[in-house]
N, CA, C, O and CB atoms as a CASP TS submission, in Angstrom:
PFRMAT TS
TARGET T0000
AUTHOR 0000-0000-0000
METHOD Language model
MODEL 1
PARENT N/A
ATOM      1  N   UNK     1     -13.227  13.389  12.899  1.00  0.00           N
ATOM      2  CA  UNK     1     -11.881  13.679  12.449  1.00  0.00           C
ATOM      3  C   UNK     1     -11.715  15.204  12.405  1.00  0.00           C
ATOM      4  O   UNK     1     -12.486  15.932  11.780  1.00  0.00           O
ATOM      5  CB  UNK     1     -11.598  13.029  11.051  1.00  0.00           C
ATOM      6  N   UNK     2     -10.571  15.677  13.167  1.00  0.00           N
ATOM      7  CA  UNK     2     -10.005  17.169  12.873  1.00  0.00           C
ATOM      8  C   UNK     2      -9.714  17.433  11.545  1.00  0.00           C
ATOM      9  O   UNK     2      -9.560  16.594  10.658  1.00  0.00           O
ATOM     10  CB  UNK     2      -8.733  17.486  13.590  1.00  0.00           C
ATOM     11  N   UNK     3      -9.631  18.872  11.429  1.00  0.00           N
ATOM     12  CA  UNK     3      -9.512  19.633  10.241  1.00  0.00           C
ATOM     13  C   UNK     3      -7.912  18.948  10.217  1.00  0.00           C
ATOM     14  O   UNK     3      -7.690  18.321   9.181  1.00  0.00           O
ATOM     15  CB  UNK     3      -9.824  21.542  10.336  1.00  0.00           C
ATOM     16  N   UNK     4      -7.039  18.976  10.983  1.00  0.00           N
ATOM     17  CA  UNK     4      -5.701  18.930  11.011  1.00  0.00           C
ATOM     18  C   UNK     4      -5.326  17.366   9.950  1.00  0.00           C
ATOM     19  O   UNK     4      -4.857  17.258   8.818  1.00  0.00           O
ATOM     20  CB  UNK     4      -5.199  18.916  12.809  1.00  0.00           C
ATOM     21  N   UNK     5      -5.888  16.143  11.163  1.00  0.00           N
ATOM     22  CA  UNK     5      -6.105  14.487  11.017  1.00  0.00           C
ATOM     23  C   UNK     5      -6.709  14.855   9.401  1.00  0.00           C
ATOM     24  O   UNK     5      -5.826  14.679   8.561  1.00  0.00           O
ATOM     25  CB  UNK     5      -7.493  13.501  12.436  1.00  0.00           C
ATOM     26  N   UNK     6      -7.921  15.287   8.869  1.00  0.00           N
ATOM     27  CA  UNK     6      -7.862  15.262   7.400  1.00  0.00           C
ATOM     28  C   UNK     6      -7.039  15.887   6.429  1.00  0.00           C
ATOM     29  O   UNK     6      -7.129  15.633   5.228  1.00  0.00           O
ATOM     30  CB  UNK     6      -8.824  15.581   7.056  1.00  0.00           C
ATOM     31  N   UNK     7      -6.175  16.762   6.953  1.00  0.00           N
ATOM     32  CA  UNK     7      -5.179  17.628   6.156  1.00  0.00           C
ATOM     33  C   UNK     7      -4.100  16.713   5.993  1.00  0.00           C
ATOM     34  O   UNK     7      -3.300  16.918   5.080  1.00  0.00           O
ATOM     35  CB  UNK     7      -4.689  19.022   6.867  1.00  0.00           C
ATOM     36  N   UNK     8      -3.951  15.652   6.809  1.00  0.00           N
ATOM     37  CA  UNK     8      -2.628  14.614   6.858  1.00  0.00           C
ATOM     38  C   UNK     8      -3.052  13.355   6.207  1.00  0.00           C
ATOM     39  O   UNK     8      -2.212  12.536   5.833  1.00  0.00           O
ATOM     40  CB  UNK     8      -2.078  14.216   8.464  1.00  0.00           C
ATOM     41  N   UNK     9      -4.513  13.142   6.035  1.00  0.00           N
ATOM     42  CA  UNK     9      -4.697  12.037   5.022  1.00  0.00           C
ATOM     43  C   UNK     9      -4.880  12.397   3.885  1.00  0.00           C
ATOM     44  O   UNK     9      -4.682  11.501   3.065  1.00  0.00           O
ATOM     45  CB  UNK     9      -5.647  11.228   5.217  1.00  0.00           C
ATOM     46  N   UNK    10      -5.335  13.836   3.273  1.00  0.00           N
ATOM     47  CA  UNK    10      -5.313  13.713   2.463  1.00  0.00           C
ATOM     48  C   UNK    10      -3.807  14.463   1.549  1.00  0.00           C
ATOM     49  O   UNK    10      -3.936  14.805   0.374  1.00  0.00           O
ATOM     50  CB  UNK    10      -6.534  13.937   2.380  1.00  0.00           C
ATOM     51  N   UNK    11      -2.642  14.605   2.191  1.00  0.00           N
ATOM     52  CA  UNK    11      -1.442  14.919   1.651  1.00  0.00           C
ATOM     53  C   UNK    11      -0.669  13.758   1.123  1.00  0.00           C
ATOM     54  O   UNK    11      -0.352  12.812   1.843  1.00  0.00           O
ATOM     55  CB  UNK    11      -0.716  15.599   2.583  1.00  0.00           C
ATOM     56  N   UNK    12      -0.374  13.838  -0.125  1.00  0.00           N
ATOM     57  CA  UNK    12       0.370  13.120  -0.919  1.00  0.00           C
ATOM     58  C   UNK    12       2.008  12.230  -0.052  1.00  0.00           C
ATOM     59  O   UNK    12       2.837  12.789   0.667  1.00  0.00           O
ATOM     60  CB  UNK    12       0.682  14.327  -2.139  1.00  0.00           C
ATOM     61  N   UNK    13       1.983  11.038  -0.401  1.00  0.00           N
ATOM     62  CA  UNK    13       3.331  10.694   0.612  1.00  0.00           C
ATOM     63  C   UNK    13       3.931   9.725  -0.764  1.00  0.00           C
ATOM     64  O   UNK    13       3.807   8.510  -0.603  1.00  0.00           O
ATOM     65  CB  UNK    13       2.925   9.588   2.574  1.00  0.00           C
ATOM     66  N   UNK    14       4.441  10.096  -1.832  1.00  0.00           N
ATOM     67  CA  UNK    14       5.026   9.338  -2.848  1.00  0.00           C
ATOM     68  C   UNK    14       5.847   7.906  -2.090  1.00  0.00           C
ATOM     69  O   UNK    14       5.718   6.737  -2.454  1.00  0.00           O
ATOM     70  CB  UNK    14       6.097  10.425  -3.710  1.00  0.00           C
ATOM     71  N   UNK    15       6.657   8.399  -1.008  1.00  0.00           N
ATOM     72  CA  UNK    15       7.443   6.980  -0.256  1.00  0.00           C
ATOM     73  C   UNK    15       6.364   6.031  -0.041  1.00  0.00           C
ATOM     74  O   UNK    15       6.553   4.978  -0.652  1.00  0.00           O
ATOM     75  CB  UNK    15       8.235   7.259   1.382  1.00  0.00           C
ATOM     76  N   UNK    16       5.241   6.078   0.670  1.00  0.00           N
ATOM     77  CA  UNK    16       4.779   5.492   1.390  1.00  0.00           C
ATOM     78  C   UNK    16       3.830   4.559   0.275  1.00  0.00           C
ATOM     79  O   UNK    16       3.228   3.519   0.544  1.00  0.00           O
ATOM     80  CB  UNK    16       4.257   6.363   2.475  1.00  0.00           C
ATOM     81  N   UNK    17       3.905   5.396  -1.306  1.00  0.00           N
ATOM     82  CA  UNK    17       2.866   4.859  -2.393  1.00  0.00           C
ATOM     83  C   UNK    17       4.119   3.748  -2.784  1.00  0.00           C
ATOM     84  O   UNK    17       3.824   2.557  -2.879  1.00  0.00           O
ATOM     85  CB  UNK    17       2.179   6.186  -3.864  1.00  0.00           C
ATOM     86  N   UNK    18       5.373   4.151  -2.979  1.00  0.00           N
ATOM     87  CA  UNK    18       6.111   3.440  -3.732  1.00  0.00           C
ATOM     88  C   UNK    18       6.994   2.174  -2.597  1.00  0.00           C
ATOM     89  O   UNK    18       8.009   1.536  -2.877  1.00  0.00           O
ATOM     90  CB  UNK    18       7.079   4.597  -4.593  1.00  0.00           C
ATOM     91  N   UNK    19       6.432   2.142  -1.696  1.00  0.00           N
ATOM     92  CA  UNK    19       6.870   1.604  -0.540  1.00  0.00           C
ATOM     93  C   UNK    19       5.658  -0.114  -0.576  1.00  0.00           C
ATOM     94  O   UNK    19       5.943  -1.311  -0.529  1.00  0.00           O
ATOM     95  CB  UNK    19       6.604   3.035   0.955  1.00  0.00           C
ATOM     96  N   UNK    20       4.283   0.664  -0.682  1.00  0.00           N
ATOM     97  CA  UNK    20       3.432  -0.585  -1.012  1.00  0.00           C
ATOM     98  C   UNK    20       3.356  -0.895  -2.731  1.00  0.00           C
ATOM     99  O   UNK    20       2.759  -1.896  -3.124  1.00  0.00           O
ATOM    100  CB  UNK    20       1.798  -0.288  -0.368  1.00  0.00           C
ATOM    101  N   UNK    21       3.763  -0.307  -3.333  1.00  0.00           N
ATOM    102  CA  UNK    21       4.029  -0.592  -4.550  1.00  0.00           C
ATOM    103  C   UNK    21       4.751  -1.884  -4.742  1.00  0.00           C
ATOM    104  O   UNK    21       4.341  -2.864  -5.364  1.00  0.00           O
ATOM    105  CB  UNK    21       4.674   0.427  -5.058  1.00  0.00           C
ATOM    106  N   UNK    22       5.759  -1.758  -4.187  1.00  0.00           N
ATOM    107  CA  UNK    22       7.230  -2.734  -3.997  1.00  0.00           C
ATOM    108  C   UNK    22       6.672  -3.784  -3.259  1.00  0.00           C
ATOM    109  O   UNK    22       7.082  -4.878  -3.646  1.00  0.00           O
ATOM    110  CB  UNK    22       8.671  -2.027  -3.070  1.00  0.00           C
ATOM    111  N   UNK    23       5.887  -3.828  -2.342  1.00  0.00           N
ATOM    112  CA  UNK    23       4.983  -4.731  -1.739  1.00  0.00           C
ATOM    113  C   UNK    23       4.392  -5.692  -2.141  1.00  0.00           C
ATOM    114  O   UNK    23       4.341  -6.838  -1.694  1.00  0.00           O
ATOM    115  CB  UNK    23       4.241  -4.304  -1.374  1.00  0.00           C
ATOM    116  N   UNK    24       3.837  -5.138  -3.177  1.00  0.00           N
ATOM    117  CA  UNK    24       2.928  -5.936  -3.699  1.00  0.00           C
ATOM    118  C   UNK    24       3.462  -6.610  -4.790  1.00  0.00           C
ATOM    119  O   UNK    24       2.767  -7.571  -5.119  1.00  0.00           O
ATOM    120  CB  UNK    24       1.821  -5.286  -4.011  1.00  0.00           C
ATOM    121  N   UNK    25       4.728  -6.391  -5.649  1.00  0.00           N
ATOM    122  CA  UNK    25       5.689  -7.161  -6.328  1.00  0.00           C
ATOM    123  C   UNK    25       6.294  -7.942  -5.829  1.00  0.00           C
ATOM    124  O   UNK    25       6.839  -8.788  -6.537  1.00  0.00           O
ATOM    125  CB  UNK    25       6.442  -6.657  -6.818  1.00  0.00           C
ATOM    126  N   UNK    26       6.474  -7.986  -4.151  1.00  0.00           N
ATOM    127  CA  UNK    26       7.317  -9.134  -3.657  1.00  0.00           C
ATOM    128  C   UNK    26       6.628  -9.920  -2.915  1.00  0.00           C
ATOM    129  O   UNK    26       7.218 -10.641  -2.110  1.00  0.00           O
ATOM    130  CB  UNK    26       8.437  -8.798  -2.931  1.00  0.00           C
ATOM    131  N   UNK    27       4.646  -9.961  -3.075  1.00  0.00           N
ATOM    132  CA  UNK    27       3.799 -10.592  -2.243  1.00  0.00           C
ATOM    133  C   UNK    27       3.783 -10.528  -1.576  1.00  0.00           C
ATOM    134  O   UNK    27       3.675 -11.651  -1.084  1.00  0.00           O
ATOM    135  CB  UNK    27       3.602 -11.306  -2.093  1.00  0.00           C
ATOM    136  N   UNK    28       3.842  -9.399  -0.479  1.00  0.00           N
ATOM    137  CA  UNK    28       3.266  -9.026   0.622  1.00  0.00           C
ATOM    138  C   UNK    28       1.783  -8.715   0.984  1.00  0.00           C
ATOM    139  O   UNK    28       1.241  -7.645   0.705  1.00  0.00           O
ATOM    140  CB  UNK    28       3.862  -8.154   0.834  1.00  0.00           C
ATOM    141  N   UNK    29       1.328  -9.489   1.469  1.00  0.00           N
ATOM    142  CA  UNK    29      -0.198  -9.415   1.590  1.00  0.00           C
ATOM    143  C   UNK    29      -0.532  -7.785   2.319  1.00  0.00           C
ATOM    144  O   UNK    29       0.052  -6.985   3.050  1.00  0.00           O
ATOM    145  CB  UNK    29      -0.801 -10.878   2.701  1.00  0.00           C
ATOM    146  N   UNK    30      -1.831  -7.897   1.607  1.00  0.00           N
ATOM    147  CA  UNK    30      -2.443  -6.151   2.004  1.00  0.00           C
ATOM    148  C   UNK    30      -2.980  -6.850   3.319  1.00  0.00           C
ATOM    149  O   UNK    30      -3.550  -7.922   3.522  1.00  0.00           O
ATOM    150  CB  UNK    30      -4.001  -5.126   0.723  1.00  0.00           C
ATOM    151  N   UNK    31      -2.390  -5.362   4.480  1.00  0.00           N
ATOM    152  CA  UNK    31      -3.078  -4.629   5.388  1.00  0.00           C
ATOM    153  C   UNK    31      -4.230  -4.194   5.553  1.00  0.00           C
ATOM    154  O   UNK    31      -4.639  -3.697   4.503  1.00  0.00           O
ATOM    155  CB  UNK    31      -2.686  -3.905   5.498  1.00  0.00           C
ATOM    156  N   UNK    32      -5.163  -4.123   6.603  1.00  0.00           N
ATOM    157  CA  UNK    32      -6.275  -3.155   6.208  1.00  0.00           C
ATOM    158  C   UNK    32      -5.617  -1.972   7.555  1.00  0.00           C
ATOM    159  O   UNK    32      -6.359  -1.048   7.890  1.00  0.00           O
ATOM    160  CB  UNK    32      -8.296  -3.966   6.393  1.00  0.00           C
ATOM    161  N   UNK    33      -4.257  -2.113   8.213  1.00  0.00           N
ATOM    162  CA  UNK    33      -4.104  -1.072   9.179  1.00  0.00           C
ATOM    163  C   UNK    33      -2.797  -0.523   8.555  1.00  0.00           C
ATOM    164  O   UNK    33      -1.842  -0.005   9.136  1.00  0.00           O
ATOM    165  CB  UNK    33      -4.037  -1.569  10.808  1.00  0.00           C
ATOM    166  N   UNK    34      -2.975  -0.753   7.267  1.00  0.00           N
ATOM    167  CA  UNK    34      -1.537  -0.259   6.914  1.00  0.00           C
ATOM    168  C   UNK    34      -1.501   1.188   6.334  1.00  0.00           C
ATOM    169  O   UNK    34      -2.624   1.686   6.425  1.00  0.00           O
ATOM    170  CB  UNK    34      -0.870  -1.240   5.823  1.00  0.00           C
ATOM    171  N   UNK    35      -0.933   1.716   5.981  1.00  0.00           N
ATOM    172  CA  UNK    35      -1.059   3.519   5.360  1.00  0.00           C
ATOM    173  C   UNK    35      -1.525   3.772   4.479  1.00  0.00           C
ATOM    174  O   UNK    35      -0.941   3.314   3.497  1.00  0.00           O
ATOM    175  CB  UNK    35      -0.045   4.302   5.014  1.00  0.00           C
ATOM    176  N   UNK    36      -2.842   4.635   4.159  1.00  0.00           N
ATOM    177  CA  UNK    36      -3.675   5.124   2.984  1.00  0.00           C
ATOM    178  C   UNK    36      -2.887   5.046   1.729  1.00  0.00           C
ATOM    179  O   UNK    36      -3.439   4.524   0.761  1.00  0.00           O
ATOM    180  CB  UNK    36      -4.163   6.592   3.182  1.00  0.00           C
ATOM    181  N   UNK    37      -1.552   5.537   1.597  1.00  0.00           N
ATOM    182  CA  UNK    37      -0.967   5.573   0.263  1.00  0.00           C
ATOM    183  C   UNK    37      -0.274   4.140   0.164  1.00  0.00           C
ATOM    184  O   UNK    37      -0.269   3.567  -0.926  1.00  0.00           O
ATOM    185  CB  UNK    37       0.107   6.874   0.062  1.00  0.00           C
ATOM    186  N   UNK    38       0.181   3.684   1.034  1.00  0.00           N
ATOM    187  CA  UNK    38       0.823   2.311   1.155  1.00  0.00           C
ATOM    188  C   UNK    38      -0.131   1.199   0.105  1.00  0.00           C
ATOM    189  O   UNK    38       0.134   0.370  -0.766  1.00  0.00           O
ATOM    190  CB  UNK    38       0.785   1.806   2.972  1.00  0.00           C
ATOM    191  N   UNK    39      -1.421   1.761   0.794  1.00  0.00           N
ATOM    192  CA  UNK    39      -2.340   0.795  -0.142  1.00  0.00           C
ATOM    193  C   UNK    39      -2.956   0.948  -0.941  1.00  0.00           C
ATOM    194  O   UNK    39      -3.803   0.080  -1.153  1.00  0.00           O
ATOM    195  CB  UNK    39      -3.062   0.254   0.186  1.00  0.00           C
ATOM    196  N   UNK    40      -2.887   2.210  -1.900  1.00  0.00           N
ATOM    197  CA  UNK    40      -3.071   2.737  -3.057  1.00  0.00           C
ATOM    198  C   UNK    40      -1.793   2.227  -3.542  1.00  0.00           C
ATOM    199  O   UNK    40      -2.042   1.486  -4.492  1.00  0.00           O
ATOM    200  CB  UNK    40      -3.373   4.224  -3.114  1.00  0.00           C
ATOM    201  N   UNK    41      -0.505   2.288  -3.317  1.00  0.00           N
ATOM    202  CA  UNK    41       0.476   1.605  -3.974  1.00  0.00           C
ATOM    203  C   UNK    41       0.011   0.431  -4.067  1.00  0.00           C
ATOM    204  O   UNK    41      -0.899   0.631  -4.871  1.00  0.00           O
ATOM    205  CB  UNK    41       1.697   1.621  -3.442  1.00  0.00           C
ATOM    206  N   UNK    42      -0.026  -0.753  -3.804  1.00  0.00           N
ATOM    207  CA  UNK    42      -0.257  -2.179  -3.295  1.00  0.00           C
ATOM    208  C   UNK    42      -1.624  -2.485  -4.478  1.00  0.00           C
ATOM    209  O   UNK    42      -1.765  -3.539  -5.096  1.00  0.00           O
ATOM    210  CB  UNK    42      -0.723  -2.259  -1.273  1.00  0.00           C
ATOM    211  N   UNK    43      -2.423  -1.417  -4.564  1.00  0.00           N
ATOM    212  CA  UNK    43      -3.686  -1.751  -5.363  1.00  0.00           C
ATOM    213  C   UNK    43      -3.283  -1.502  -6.558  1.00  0.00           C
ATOM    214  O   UNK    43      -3.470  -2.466  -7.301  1.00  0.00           O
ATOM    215  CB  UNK    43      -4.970  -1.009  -5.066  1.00  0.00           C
ATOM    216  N   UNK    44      -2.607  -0.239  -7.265  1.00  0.00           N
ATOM    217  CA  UNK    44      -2.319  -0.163  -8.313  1.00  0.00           C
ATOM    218  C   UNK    44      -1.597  -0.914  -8.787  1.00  0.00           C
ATOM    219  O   UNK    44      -1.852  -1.202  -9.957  1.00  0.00           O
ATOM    220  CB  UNK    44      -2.066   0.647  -8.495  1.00  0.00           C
ATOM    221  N   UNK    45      -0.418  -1.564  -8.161  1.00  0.00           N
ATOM    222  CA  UNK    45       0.509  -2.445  -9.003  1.00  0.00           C
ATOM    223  C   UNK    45       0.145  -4.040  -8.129  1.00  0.00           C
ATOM    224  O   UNK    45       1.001  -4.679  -7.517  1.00  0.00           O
ATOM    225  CB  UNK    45       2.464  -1.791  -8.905  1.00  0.00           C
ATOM    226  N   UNK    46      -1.271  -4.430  -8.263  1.00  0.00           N
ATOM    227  CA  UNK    46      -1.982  -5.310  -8.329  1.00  0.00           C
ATOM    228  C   UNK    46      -2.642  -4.844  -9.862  1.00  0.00           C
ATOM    229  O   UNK    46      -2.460  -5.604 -10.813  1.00  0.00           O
ATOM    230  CB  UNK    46      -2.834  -5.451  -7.006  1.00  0.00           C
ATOM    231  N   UNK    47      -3.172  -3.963  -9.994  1.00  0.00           N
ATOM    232  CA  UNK    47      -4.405  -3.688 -11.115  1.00  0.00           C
ATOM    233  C   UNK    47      -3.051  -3.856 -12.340  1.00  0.00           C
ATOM    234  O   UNK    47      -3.381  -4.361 -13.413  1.00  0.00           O
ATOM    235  CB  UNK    47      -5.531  -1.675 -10.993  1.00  0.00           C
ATOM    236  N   UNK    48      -1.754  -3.489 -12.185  1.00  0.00           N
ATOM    237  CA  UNK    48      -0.850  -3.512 -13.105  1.00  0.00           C
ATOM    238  C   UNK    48      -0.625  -5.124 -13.626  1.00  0.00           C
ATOM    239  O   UNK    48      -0.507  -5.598 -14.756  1.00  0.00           O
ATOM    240  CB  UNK    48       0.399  -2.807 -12.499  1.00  0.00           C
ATOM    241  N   UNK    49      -0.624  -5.697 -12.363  1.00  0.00           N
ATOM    242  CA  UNK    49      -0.097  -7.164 -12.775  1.00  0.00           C
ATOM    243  C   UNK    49      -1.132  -7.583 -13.581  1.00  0.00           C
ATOM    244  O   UNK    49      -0.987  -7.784 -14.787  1.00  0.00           O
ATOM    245  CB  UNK    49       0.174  -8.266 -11.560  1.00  0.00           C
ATOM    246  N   UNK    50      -2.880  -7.826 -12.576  1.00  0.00           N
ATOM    247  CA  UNK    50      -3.655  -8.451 -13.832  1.00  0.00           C
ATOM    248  C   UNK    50      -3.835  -8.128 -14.748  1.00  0.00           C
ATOM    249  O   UNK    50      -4.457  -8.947 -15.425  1.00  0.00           O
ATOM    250  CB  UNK    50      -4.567  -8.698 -13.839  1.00  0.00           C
ATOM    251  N   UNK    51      -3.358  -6.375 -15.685  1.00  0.00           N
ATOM    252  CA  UNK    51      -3.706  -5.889 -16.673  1.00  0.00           C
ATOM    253  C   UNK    51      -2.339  -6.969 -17.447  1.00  0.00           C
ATOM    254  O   UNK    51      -2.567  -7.882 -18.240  1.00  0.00           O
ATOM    255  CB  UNK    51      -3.802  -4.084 -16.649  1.00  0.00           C
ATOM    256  N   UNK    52      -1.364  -6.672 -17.098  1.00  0.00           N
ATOM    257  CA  UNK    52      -0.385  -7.583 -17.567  1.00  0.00           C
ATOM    258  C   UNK    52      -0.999  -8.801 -18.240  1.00  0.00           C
ATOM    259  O   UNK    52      -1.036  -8.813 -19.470  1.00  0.00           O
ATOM    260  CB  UNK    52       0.478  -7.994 -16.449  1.00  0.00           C
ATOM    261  N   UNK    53      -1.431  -9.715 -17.622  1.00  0.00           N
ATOM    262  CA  UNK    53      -1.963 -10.741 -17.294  1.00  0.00           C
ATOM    263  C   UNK    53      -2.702 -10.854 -18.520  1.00  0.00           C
ATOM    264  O   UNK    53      -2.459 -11.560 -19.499  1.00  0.00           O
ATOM    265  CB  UNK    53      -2.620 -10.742 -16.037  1.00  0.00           C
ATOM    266  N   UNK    54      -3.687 -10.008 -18.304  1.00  0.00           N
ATOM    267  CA  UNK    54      -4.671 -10.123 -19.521  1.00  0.00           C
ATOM    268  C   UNK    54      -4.138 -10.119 -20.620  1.00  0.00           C
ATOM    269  O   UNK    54      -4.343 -10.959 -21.496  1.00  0.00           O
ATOM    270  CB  UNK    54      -5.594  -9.182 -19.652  1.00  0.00           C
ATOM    271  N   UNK    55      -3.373  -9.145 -20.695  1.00  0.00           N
ATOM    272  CA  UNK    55      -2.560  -8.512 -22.047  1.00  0.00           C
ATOM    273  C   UNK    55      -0.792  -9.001 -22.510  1.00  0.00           C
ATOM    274  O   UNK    55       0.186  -8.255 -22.557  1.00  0.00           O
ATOM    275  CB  UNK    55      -2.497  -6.714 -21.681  1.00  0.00           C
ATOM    276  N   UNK    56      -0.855 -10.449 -22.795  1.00  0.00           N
ATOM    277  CA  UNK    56       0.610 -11.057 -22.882  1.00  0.00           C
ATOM    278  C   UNK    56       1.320 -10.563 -23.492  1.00  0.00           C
ATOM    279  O   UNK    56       2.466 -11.003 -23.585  1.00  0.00           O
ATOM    280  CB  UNK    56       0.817 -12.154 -23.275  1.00  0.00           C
TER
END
């Protein structure tokens, strides 16, 4: 990977977090080719629901 290709994964994309965020509230199954932040969204508001879950 280029210096460039890691400068672009590791830059923040809030849309793309709150994009799999929303995803994962309307059951959209995770990607594994889908966008680094897409699925940091998608994981966190998974970890949100079962914390929910636990905690009625």
């Amino acid at each position: 990977m280029t210096r460039r290709e890691q400068a672009n994964c590791e830059r923040w994309e809030p849309a793309e977090y709150a994009v799999g965020y929303g995803a994962r509230l309307s059951g959209i199954p995770k990607l594994e080719t889908s966008h680094r932040w897409w699925q940091m969204g998608r994981d966190d508001a998974d970890t949100e629901l079962l914390e929910s879950a636990r905690h009625p």
